[in-house]
PLY file of the C-alpha trace (Angstrom):
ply
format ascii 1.0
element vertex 229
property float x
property float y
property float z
element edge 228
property int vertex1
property int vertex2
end_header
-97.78 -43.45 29.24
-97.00 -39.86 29.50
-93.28 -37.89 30.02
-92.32 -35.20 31.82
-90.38 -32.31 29.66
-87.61 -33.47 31.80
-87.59 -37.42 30.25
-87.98 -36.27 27.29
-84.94 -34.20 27.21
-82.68 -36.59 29.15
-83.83 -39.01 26.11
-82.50 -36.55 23.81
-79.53 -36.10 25.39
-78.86 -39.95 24.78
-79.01 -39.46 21.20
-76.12 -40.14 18.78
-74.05 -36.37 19.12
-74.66 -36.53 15.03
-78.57 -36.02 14.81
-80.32 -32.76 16.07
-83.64 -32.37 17.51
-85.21 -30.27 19.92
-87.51 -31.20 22.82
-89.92 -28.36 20.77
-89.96 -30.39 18.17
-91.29 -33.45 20.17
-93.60 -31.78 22.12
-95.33 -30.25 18.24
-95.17 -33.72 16.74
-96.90 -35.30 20.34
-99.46 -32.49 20.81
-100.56 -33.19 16.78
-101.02 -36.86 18.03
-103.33 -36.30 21.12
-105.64 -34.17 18.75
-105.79 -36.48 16.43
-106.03 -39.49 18.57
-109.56 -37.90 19.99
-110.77 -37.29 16.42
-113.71 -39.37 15.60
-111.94 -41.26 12.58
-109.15 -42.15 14.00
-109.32 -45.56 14.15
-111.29 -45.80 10.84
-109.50 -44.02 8.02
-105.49 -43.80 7.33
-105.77 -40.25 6.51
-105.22 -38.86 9.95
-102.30 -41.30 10.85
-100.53 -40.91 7.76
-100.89 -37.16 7.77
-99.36 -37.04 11.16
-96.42 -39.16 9.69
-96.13 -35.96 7.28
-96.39 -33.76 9.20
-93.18 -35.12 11.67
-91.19 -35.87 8.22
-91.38 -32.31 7.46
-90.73 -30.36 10.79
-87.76 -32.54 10.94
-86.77 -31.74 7.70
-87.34 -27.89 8.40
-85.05 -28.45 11.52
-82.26 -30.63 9.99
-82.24 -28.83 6.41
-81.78 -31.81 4.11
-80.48 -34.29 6.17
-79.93 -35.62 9.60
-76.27 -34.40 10.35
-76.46 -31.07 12.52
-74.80 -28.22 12.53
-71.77 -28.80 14.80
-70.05 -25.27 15.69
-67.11 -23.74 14.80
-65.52 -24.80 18.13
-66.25 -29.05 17.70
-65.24 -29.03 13.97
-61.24 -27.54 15.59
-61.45 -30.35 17.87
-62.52 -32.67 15.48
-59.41 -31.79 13.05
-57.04 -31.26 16.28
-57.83 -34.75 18.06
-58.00 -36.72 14.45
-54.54 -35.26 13.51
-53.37 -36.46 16.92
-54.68 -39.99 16.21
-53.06 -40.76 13.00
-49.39 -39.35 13.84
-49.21 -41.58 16.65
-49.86 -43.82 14.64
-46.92 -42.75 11.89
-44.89 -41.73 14.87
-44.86 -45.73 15.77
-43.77 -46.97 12.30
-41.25 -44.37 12.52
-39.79 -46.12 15.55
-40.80 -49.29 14.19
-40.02 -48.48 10.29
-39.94 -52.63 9.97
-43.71 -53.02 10.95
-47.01 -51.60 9.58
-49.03 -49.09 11.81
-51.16 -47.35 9.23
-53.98 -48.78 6.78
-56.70 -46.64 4.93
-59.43 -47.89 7.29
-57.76 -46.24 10.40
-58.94 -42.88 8.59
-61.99 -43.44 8.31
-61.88 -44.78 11.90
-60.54 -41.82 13.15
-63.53 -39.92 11.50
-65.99 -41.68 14.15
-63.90 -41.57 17.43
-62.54 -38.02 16.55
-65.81 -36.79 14.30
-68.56 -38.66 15.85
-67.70 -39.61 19.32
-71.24 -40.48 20.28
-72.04 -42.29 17.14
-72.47 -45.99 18.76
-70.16 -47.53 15.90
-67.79 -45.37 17.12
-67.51 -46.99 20.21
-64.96 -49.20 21.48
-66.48 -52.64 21.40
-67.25 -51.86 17.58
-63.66 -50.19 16.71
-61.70 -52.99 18.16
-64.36 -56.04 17.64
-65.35 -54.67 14.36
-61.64 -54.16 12.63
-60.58 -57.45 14.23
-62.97 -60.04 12.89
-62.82 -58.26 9.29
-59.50 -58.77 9.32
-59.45 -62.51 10.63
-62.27 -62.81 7.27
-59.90 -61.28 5.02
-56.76 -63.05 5.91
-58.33 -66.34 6.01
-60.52 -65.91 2.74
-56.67 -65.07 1.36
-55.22 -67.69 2.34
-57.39 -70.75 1.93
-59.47 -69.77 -1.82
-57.85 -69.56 -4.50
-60.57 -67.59 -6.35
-60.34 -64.01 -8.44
-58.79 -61.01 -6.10
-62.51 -59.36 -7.28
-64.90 -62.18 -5.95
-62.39 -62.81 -2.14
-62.42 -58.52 -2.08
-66.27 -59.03 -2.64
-67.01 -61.88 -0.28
-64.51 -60.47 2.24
-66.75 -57.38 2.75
-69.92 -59.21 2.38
-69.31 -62.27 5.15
-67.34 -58.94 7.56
-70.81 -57.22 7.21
-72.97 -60.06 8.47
-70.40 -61.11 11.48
-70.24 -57.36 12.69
-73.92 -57.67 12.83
-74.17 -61.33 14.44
-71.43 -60.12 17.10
-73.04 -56.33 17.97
-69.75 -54.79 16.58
-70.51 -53.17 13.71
-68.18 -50.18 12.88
-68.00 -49.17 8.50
-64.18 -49.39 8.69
-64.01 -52.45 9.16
-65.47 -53.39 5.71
-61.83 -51.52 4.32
-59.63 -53.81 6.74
-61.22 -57.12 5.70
-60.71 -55.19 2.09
-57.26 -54.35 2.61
-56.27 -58.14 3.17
-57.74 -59.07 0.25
-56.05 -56.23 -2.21
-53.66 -54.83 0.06
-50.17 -56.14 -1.88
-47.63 -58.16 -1.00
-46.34 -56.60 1.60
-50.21 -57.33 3.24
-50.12 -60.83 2.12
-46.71 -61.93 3.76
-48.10 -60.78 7.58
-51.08 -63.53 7.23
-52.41 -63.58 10.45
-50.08 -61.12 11.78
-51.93 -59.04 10.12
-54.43 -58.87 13.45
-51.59 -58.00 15.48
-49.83 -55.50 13.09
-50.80 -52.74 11.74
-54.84 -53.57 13.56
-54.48 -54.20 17.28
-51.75 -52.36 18.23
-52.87 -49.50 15.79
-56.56 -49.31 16.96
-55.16 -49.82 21.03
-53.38 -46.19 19.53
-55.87 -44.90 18.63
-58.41 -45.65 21.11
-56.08 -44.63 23.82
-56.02 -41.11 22.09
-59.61 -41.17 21.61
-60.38 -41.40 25.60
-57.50 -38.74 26.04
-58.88 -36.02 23.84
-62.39 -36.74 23.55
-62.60 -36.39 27.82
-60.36 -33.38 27.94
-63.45 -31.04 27.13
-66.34 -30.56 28.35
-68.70 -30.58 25.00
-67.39 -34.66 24.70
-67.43 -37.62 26.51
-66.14 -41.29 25.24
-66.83 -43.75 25.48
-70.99 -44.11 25.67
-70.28 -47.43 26.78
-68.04 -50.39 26.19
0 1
1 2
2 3
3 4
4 5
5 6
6 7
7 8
8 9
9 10
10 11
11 12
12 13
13 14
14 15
15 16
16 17
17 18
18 19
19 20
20 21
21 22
22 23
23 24
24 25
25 26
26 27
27 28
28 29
29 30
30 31
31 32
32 33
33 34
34 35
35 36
36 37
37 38
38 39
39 40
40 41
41 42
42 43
43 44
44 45
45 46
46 47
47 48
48 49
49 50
50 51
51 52
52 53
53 54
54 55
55 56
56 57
57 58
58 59
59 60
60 61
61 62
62 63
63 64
64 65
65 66
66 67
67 68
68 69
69 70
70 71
71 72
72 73
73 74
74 75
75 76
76 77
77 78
78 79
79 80
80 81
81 82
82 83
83 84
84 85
85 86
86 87
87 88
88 89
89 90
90 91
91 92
92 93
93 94
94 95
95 96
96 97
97 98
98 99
99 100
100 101
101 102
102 103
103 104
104 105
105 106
106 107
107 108
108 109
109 110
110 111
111 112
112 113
113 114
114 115
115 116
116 117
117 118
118 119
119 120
120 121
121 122
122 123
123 124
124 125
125 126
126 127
127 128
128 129
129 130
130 131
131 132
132 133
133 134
134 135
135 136
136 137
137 138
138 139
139 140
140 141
141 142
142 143
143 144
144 145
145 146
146 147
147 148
148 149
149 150
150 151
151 152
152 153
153 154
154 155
155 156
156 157
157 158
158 159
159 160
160 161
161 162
162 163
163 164
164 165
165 166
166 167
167 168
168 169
169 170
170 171
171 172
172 173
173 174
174 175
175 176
176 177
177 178
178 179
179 180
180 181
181 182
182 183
183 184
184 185
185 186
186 187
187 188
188 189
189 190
190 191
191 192
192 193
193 194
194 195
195 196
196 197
197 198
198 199
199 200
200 201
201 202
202 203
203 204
204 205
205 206
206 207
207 208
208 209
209 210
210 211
211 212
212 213
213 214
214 215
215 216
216 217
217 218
218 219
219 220
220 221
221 222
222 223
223 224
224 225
225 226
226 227
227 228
């Protein structure tokens, strides 16, 4: 099946706002393909197939430099640090108000990296932020409360078993891994919420933070959150 220069580029366009290639770049690597396709070998050595995997490893490598992160502009790296700012002193403006609950964990930083940083990135998205965060947490509170085991094998398991039910449930999201964490290590302060813990600092918190996210993010032009739900 062939594409028109206009498919191809609305394809691109769907790509994660973090990698970088250019409908150029496609068309090289495709037009090396039908050549070699018609070649008389083709279907009888590995030569010519692997050397057209080569050959797309390195023009993406000469377009990417050394790795697949772009380079964003002076303009979207402001934003980035304006709307990620924003994020996390709502968040300490609330346990201000509030100074007798807990708003802010390390995990919501790394959160606010994605929906601030990476806006496209599909574990940035909101399914994964709140779905993600949530059942770590659930799998660190409950590994807390019901083994009595070493804090190092419940941190351990608590990221391992978060891992595979972010996958299972489509909601993977890398901070999560730090909430389930968090439960596990997090002090006593962490310990006495038990299930709370959901509620306060990570629903309310991440509701924060994804209500700033859709503010900011949709306020330019260059952004636009979520790519789905």
């Amino acid at each position: 099946m062939k594409y028109t220069r206009n498919q191809i580029q609305h394809a691109l366009d769907k790509m994660p706002g973090f990698l970088d290639i250019s409908i150029n770049d496609i068309e090289e690597i495709l037009t090396l393909l039908e050549k070699e396709k018609h070649s008389d070998d083709w279907h009888t050595t590995l030569k010519r197939p692997l050397r057209v995997a080569k050959y797309g490893m390195v023009k993406l490598k000469r377009g990417w430099g050394t790795s697949l992160i772009k380079h964003v502009k002076g303009v979207e790296i402001l934003l980035s640090g304006v709307f990620s700012f924003l994020g996390v002193a709502a968040l300490g403006g609330l346990n201000v108000l509030k100074p007798e609950h807990l708003f802010i964990i390390g995990s919501f930083g790394a959160s606010s990296v994605l929906l601030f940083g990476a806006p496209r990135s599909p574990l940035a998205q909101p399914r994964n932020l709140i779905g993600g965060h949530l059942i770590s947490a659930a799998i660190g509170v409950t590994l807390h409360l019901y083994l009595d085991q070493p804090m190092w094998l419940l941190g351990a398991l608590s990221v391992s078993l978060s891992v595979m039910a972010m996958h299972l449930t489509k909601t993977l999201h890398p901070p999560g891994g730090a909430t389930a964490l968090i439960a596990v290590i997090g002090g006593q302060k962490i310990y006495d919420l038990k299930y709370m813990y959901l509620i306060s600092p990570v629903l309310i918190s991440l509701l924060t933070l994804l209500i700033i996210a859709l503010i900011t993010n949709n306020s330019v032009r260059s952004r636009k959150y979520p790519e789905f739900w």
